[in-house]
N, C-alpha and C positions, 0 to 999 in steps of 0.2 A: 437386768441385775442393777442393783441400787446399792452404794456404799454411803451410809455417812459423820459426817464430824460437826461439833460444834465450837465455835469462838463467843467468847464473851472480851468485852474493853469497857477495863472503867477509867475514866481521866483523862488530861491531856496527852498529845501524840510523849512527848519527852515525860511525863512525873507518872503517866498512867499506868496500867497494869490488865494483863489479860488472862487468859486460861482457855484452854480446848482441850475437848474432850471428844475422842471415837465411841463411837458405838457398839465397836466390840470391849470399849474399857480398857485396851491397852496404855492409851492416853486418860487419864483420868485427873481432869483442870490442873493439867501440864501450865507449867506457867511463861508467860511470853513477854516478852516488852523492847522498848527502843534498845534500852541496853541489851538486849539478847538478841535483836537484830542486826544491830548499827555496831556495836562496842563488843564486849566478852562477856556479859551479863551471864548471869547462872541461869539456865533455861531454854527452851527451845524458840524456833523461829520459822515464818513459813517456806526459808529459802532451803533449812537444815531438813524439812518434811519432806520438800521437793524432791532433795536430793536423793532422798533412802526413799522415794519410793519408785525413784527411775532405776536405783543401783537394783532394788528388789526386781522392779517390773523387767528390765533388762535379763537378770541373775535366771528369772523362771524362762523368759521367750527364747533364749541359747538352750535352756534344758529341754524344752518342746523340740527343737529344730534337732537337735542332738538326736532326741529319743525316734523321732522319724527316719533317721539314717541311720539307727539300728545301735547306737551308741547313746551310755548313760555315764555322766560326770563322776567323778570320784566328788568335787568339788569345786564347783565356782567361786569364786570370790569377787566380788564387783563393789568397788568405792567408787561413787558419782561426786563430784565437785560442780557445783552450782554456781554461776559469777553472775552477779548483779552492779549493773552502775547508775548513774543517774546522769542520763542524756536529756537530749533539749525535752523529749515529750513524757519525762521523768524516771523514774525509778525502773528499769527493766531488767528482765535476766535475758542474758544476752548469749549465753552459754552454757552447757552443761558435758562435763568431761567424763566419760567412764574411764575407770582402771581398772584391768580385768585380768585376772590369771586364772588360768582354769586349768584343771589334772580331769583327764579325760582318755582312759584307756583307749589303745586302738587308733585314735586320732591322728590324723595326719594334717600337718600346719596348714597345708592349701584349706581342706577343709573346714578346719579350725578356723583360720581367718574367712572364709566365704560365712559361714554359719554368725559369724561374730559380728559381720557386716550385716548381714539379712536382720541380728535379732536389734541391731542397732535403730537400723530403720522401720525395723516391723513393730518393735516394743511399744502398748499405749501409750508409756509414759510420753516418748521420744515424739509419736506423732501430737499431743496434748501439747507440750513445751512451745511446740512453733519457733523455734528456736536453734542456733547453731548447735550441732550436736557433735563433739570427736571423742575419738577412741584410744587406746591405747591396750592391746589386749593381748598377751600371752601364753603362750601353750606351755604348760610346766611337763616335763618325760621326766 
């Protein structure tokens, strides 16, 4: 299976300007730049991409694990926070945090956190990252 996206950049790394586009056209020459990296520019970035698609990739791999022990979510909720800094061998992400509360009939916390563990470390994203990965995650009754 094959996913993909495109970038385009015109200009210097600071005055220039870019755009990406998926291939399903969800993204469609979404606009990007130093400002919408670096500052609060209007637009997206590729740390803000990272993020939602670890929160995504995470959000489905607990509803797998879930649905194998015989339980289906009311609702997951998972916010990924992405951190980047810039070390001696430059610019890296050095972490990525999920936040997670989930409503999951039937569930019991031991459970709940084993499962939330497993889909942490089993999740594509999480093994793609190579990167510190923590959790923070909730069982809402």
């Amino acid at each position: 299976m094959k996913r993909k996206a495109s970038a385009e950049w015109k200009g210097s790394l600071k005055e220039g300007k870019g755009n990406i586009s998926t291939e399903s056209g969800v993204l469609a020459q979404t606009q990007y730049s130093f400002g919408t990296r670096f500052e609060n520019g209007k637009g997206t970035n590729p740390e803000e991409l990272v993020a939602a698609a670890h929160a995504a990739c995470f959000s489905m791999q607990l509803s797998a694990l879930l649905g194998k022990a015989g339980l289906v979510p009311d609702q997951i909720a998972t916010t990924a926070v992405v951190t980047f800094e810039n070390l001696n061998q430059g610019w890296t992400v050095t972490e990525s945090h999920l936040e997670v509360n989930a409503s999951i009939p039937r569930a019991t916390p031991e459970l709940f956190a084993k499962l939330s563990e497993d889909a942490k470390t089993g999740c594509l994203m999480s093994r793609l990252l190579n990167t510190t990965v923590t959790m923070d995650a909730k069982l809402i009754v």
